[in-house]
The first five atom37 places (N, CA, C, CB, O) and aatype in JSON, in Angstrom:
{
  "aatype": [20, 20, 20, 20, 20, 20, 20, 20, 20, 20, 20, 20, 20, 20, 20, 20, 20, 20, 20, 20, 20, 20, 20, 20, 20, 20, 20, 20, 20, 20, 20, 20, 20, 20, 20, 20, 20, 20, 20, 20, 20, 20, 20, 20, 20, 20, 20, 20, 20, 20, 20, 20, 20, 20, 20, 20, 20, 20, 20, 20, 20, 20, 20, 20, 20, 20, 20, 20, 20, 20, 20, 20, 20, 20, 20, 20, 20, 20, 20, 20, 20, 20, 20, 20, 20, 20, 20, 20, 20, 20, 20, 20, 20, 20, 20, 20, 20, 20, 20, 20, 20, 20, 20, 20, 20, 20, 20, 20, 20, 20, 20, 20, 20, 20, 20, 20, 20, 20, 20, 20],
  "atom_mask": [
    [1, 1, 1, 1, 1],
    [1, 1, 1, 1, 1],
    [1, 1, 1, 1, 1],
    [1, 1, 1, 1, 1],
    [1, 1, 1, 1, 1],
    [1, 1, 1, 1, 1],
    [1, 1, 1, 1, 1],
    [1, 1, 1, 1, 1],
    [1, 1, 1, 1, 1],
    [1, 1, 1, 1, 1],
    [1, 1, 1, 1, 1],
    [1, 1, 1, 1, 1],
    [1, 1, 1, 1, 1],
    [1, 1, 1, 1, 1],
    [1, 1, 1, 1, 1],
    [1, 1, 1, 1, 1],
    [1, 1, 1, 1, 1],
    [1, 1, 1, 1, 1],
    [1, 1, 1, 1, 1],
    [1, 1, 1, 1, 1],
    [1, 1, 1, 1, 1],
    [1, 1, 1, 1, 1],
    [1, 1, 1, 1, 1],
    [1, 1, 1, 1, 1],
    [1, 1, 1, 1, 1],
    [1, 1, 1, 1, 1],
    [1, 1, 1, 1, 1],
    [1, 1, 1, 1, 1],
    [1, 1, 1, 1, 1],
    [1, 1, 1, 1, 1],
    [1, 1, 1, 1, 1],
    [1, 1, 1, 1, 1],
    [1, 1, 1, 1, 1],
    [1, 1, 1, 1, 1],
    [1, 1, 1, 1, 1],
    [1, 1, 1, 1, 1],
    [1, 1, 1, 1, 1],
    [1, 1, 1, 1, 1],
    [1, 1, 1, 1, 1],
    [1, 1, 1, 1, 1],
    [1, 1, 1, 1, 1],
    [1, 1, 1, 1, 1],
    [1, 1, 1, 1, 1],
    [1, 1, 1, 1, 1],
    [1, 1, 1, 1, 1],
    [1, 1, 1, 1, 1],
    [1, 1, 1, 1, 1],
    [1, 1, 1, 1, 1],
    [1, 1, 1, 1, 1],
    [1, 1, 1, 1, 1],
    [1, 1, 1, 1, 1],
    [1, 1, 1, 1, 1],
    [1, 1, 1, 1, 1],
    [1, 1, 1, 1, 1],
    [1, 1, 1, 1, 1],
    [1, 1, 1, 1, 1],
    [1, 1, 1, 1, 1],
    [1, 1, 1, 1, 1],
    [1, 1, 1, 1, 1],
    [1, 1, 1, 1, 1],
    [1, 1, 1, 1, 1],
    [1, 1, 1, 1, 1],
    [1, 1, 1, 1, 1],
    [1, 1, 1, 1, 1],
    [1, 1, 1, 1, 1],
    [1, 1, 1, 1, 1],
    [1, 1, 1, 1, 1],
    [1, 1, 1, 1, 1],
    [1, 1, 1, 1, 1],
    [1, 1, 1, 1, 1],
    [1, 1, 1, 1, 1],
    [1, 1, 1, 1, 1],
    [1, 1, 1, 1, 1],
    [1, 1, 1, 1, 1],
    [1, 1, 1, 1, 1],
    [1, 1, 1, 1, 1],
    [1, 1, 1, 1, 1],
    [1, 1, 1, 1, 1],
    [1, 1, 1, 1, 1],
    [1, 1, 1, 1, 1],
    [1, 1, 1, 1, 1],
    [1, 1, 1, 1, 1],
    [1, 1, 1, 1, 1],
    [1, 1, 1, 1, 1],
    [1, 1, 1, 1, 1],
    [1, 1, 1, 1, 1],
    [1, 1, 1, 1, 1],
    [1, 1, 1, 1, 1],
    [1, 1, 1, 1, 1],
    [1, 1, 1, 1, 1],
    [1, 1, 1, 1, 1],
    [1, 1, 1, 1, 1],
    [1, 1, 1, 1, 1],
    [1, 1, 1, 1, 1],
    [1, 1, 1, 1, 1],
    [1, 1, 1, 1, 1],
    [1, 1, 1, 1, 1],
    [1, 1, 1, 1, 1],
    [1, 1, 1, 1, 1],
    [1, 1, 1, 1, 1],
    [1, 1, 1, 1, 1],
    [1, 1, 1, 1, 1],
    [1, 1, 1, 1, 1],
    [1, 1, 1, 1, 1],
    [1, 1, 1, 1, 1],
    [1, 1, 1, 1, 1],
    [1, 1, 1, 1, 1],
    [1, 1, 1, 1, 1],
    [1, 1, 1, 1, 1],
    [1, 1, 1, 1, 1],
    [1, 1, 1, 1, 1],
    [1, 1, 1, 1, 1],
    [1, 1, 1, 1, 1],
    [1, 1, 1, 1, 1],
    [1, 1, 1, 1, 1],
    [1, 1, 1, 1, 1],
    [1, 1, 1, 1, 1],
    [1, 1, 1, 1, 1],
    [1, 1, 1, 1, 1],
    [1, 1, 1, 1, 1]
  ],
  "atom_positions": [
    [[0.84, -1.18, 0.0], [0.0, 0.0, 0.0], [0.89, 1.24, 0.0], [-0.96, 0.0, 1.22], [1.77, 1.51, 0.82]],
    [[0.44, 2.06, -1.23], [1.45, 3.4, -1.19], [0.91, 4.44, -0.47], [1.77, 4.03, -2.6], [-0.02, 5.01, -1.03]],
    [[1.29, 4.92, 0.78], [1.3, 5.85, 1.77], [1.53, 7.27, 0.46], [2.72, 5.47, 3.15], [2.56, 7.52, -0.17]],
    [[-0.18, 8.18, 0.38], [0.03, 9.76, -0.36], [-0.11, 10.83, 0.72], [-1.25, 10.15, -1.62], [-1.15, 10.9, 1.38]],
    [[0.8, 11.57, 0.92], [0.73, 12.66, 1.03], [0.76, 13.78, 0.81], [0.88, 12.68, 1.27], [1.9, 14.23, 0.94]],
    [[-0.32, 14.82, 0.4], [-0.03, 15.83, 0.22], [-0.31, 17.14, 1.08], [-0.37, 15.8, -0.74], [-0.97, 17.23, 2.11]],
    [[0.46, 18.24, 0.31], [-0.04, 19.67, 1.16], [-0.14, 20.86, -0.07], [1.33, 20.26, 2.58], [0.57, 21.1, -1.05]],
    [[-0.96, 21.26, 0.31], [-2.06, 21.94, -0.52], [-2.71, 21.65, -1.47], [-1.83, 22.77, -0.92], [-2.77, 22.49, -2.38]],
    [[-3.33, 20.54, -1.59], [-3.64, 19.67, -2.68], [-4.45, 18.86, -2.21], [-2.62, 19.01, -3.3], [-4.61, 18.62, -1.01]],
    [[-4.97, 18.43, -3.03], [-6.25, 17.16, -2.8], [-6.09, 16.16, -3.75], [-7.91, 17.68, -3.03], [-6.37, 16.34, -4.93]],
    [[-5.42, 14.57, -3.07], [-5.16, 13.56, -3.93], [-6.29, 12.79, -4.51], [-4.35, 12.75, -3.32], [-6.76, 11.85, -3.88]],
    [[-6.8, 13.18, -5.82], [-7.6, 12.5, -6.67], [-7.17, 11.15, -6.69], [-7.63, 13.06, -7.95], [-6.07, 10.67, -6.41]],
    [[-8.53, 10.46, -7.17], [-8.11, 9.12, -7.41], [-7.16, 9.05, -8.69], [-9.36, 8.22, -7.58], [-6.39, 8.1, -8.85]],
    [[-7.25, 9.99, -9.49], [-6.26, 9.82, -10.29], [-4.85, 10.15, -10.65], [-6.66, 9.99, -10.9], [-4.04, 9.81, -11.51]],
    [[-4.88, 10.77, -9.88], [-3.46, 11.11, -9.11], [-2.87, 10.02, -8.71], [-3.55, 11.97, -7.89], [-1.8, 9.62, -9.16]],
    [[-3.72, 9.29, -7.56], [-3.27, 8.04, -6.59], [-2.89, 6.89, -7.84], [-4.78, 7.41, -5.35], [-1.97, 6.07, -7.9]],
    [[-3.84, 7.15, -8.64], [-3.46, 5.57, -9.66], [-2.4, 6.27, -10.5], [-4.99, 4.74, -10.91], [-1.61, 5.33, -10.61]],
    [[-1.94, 7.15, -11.08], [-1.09, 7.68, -11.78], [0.75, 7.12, -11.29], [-1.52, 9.27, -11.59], [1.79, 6.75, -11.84]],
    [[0.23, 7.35, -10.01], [1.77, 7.37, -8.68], [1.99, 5.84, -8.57], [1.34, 8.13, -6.61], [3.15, 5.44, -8.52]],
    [[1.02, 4.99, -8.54], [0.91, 3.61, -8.23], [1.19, 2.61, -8.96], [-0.07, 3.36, -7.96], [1.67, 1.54, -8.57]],
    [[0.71, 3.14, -10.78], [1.41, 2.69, -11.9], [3.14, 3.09, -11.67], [0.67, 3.43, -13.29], [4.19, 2.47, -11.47]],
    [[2.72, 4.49, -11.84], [4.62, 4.47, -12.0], [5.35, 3.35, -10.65], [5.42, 6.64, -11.6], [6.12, 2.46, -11.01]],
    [[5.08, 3.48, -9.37], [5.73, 2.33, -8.96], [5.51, 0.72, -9.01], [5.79, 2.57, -7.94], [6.17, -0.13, -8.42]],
    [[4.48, 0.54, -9.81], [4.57, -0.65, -9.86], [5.19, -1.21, -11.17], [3.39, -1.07, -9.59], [5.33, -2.42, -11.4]],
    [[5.62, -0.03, -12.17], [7.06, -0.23, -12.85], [8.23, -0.73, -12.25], [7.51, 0.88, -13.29], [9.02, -1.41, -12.91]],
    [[8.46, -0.4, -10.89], [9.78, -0.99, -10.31], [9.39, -2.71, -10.24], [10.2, -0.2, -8.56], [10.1, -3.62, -10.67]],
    [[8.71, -2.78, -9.9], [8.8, -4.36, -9.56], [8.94, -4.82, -10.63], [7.69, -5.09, -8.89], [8.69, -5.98, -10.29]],
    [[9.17, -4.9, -11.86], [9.82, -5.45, -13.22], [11.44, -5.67, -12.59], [9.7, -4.11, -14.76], [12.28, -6.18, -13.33]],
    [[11.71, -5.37, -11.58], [13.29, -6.08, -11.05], [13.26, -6.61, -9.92], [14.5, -5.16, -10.86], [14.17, -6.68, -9.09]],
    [[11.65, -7.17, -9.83], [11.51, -8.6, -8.89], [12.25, -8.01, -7.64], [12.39, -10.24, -9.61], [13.16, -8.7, -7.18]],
    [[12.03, -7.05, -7.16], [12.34, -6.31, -5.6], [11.28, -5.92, -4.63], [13.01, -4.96, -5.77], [10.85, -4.78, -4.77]],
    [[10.84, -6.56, -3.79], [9.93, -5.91, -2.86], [10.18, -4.36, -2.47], [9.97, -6.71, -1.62], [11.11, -3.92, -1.8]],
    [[9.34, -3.79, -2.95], [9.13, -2.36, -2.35], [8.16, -2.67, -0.47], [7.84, -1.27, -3.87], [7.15, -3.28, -0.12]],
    [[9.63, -1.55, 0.51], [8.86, -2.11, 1.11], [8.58, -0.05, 2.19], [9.65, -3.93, 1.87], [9.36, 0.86, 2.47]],
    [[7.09, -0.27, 2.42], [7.0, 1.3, 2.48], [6.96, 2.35, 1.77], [7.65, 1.67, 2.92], [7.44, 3.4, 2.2]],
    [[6.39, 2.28, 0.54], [6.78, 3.67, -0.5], [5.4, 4.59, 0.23], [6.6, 3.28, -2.8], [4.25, 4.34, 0.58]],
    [[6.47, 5.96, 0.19], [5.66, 6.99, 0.83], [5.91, 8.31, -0.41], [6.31, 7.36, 2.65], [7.06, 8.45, -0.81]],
    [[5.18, 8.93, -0.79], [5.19, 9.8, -1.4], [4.26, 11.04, -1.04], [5.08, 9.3, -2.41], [3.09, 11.09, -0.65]],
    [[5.32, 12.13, -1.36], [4.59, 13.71, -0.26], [4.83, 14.54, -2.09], [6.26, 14.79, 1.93], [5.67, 14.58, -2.99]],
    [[3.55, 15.02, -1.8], [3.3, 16.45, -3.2], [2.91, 17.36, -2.34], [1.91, 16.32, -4.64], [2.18, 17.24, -1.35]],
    [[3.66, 18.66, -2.97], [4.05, 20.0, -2.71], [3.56, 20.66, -3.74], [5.42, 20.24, -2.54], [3.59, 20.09, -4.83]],
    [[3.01, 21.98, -3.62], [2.53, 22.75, -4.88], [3.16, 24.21, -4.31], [0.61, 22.69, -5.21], [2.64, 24.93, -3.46]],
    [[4.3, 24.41, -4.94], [4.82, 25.72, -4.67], [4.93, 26.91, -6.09], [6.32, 25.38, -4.01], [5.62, 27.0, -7.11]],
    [[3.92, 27.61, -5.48], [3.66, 28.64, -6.84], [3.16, 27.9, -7.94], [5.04, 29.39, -7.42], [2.08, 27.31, -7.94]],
    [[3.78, 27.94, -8.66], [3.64, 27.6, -10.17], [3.83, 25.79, -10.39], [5.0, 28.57, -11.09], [3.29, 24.99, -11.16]],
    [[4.88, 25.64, -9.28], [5.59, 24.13, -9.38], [4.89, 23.25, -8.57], [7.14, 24.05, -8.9], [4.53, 23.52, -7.42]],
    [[4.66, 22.03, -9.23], [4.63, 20.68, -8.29], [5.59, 20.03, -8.08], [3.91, 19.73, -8.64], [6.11, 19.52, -9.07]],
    [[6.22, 19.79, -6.75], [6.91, 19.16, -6.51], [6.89, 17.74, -5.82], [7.36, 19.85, -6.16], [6.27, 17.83, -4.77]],
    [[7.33, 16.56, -6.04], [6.99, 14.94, -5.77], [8.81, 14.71, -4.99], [6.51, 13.72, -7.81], [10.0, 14.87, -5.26]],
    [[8.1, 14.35, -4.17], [9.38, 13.54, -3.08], [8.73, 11.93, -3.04], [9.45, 14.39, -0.97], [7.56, 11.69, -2.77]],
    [[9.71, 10.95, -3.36], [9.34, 9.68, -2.96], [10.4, 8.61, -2.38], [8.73, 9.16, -4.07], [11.41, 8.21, -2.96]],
    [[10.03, 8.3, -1.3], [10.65, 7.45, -0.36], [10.63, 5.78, -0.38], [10.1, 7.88, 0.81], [9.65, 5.36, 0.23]],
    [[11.21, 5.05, -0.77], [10.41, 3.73, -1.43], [12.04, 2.9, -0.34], [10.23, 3.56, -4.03], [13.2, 3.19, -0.62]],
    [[11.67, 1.96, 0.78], [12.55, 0.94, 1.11], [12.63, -0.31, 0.59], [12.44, 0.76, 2.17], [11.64, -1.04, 0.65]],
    [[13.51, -0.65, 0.14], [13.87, -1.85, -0.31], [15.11, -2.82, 0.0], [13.87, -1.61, -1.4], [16.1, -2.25, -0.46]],
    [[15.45, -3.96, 0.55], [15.79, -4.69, 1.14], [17.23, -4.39, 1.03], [15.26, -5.79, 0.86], [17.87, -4.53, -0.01]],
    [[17.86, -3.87, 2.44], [19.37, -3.32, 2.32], [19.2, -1.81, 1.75], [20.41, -4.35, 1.18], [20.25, -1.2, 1.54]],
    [[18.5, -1.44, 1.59], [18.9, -0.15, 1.02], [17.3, 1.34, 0.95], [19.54, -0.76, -0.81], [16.11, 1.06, 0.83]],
    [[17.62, 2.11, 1.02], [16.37, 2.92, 0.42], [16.46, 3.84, -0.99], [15.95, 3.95, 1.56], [17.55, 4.37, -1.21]],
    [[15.27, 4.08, -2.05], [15.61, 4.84, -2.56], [14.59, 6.04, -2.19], [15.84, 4.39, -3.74], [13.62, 6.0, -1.43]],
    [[15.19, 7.33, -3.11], [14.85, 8.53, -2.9], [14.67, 9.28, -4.29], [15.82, 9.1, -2.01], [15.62, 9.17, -5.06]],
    [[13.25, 10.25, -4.83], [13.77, 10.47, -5.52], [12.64, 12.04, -6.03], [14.1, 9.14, -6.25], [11.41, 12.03, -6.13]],
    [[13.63, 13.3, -6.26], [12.59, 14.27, -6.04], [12.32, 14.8, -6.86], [12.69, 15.07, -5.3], [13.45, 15.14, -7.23]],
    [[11.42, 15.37, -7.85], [11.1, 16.12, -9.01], [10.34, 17.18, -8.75], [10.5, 15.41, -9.93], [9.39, 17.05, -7.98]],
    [[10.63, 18.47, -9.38], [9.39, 19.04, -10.04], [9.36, 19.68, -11.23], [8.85, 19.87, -9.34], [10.28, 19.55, -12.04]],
    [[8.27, 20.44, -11.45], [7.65, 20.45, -13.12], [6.35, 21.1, -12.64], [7.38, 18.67, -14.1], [5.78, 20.99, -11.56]],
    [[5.98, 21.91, -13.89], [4.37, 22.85, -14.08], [3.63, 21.98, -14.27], [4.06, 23.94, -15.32], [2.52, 22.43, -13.97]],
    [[3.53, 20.82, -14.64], [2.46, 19.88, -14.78], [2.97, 19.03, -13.59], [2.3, 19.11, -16.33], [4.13, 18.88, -13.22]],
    [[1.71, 18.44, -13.03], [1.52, 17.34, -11.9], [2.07, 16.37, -12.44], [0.11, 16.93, -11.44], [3.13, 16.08, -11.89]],
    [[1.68, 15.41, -13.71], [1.84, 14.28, -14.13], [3.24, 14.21, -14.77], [0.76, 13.95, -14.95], [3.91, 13.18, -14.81]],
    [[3.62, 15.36, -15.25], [5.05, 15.21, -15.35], [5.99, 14.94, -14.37], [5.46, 16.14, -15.8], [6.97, 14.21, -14.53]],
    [[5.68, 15.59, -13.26], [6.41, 15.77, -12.6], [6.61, 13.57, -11.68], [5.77, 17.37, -11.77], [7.44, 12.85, -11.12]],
    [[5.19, 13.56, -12.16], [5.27, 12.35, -11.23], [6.07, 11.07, -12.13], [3.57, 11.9, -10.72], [6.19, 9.92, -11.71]],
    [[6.61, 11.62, -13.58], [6.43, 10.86, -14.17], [8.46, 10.93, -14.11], [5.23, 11.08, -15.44], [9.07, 9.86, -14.11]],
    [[9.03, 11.93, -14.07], [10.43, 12.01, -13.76], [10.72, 11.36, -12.17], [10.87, 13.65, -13.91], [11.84, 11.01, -11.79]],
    [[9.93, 11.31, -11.64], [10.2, 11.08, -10.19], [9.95, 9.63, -10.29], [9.25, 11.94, -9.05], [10.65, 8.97, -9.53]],
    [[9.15, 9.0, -11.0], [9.44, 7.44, -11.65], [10.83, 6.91, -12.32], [8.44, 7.24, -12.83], [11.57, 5.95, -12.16]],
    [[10.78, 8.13, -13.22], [12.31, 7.56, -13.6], [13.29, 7.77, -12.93], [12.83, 7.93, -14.7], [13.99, 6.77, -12.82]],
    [[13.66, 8.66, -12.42], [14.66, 8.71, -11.33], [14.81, 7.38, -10.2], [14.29, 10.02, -10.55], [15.92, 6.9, -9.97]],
    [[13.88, 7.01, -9.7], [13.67, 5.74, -8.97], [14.05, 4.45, -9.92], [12.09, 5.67, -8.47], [15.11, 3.85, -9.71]],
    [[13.38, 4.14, -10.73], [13.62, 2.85, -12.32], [15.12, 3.24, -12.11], [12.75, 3.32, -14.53], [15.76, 2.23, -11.8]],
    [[15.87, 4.34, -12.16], [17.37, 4.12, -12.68], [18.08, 4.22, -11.31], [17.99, 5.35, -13.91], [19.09, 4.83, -11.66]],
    [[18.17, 4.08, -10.35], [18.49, 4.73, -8.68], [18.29, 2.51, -8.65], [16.61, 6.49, -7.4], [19.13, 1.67, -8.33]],
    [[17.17, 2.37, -9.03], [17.1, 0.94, -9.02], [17.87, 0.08, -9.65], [16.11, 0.62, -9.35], [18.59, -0.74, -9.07]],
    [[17.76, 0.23, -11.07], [18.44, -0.38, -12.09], [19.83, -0.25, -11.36], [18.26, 0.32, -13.62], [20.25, -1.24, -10.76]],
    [[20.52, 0.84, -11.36], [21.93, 0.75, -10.38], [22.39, -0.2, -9.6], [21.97, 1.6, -9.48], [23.35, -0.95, -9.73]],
    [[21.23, -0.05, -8.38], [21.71, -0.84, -6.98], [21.36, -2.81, -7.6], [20.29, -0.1, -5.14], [22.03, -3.76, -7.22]],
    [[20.38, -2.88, -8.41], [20.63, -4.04, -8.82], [21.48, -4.88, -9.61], [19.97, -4.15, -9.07], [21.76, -6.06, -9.41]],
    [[22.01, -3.83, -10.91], [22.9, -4.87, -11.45], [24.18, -3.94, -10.98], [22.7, -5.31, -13.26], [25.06, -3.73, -11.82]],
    [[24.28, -3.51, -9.99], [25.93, -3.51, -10.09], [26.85, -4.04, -9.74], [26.39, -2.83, -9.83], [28.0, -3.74, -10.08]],
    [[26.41, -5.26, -8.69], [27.54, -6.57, -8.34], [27.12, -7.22, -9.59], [27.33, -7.69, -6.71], [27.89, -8.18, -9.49]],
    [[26.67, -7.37, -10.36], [27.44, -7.77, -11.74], [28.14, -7.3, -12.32], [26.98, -7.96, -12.59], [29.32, -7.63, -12.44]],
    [[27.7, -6.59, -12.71], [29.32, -5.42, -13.63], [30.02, -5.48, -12.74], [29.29, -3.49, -14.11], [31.07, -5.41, -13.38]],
    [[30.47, -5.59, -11.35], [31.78, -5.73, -10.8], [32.03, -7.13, -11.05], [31.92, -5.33, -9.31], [32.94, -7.38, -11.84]],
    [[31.43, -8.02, -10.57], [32.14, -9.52, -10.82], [32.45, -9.47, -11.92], [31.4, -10.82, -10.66], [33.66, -9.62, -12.02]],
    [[31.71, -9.24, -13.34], [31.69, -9.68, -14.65], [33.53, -9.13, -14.81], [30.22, -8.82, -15.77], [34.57, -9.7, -15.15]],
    [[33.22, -7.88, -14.4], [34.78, -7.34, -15.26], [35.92, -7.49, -14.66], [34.93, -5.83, -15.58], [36.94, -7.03, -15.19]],
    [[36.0, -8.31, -13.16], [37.32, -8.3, -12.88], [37.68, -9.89, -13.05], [37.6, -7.63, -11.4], [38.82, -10.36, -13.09]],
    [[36.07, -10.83, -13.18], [36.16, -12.43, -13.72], [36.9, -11.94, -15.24], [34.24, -13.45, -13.92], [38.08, -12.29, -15.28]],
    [[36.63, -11.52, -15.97], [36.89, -11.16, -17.05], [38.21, -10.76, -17.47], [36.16, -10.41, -17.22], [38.63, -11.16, -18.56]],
    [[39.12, -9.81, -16.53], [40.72, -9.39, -16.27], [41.29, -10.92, -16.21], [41.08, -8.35, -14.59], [41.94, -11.43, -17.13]],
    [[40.99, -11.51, -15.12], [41.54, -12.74, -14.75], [41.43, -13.84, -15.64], [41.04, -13.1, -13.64], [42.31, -14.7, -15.65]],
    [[40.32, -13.92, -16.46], [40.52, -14.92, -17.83], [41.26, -14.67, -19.08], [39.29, -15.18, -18.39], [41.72, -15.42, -19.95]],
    [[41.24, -13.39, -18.9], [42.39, -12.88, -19.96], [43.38, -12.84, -19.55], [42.37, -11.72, -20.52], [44.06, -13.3, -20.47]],
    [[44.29, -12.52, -18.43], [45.68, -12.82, -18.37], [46.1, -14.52, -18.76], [46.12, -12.4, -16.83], [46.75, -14.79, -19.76]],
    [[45.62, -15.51, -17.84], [46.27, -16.3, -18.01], [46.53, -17.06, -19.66], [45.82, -16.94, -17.05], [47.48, -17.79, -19.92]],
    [[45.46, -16.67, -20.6], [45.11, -17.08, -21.77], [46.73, -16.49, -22.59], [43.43, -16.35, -22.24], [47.53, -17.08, -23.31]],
    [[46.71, -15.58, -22.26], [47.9, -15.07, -23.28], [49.64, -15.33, -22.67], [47.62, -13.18, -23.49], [50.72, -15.08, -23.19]],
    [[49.29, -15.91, -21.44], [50.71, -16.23, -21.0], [50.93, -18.0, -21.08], [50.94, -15.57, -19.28], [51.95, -18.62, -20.77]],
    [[49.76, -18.52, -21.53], [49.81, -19.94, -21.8], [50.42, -20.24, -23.23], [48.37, -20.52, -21.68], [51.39, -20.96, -23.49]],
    [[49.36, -19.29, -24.37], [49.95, -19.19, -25.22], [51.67, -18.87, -25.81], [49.24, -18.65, -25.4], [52.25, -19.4, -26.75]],
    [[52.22, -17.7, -24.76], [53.62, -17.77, -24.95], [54.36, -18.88, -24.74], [54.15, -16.95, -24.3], [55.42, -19.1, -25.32]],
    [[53.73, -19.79, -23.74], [54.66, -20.86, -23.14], [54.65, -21.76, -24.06], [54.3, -21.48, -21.82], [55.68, -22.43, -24.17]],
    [[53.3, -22.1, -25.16], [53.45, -22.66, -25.89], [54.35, -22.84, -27.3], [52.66, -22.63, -25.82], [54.67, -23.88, -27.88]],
    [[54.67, -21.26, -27.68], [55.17, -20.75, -28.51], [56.92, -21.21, -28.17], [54.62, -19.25, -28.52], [57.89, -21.38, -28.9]],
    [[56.77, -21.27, -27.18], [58.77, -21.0, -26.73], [58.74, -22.92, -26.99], [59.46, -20.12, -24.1], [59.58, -23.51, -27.67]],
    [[57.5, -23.61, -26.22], [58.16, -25.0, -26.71], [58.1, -25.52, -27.57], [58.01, -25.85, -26.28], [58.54, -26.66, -27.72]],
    [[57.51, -24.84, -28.45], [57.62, -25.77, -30.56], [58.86, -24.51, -30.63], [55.41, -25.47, -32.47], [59.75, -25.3, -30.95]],
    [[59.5, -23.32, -30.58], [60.35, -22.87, -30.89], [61.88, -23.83, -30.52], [60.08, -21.65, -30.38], [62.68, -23.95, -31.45]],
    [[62.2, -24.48, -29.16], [63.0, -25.37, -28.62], [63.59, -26.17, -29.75], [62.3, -26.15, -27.65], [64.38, -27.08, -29.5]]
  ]
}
């Protein structure tokens, strides 16, 4: 359940489903969201979206604004999707590329050794 808060504003139902789609884009990386709280601000001209979303080991955070509401809610999605995308694959790209250093050295120093004993 996504916890809305706002101030000076009145959260339509379509507002609420607008915010609810965009996070239920994150779970396309099979992560429990756990607590997403989101607070809208209407300052002057601007809407502004703060969203707080915990997820296992870690929290994300992520704040936008914009003259349109739905824009604004809609950068504050992506900012989260990529804040995510990050914290998930990046112990891969570390394993991948230093497994990767280490299969390439020994490959090319086998090959020399081979070279020196048909040279003999």
């Amino acid at each position: 359940m996504t916890k809305i808060t706002s101030k000076h504003l009145e959260v339509t139902a379509l507002i609420r489903e607008r915010i609810e789609a965009r996070l239920e884009k994150l779970s396309r990386h099979d992560v429990q969201l756990i607590n997403p709280h989101v607070i809208i601000t209407q300052e002057k001209q601007l809407f502004k979206i703060e969203a707080s979303v915990g997820i296992p080991n870690n929290t994300l955070f992520a704040q936008a604004k914009h003259e349109d509401l739905y824009s604004a809610i809609n950068a504050m999605g992506q900012k989260l999707e990529k804040q995510l995308n990050k914290l998930t694959h990046k112990p891969e790209a570390q394993r991948n590329a230093s497994h990767k250093r280490q299969e390439e050295a020994p490959e090319k120093d086998s090959d020399l050794d081979l070279e020196e004993e048909y040279a003999a």
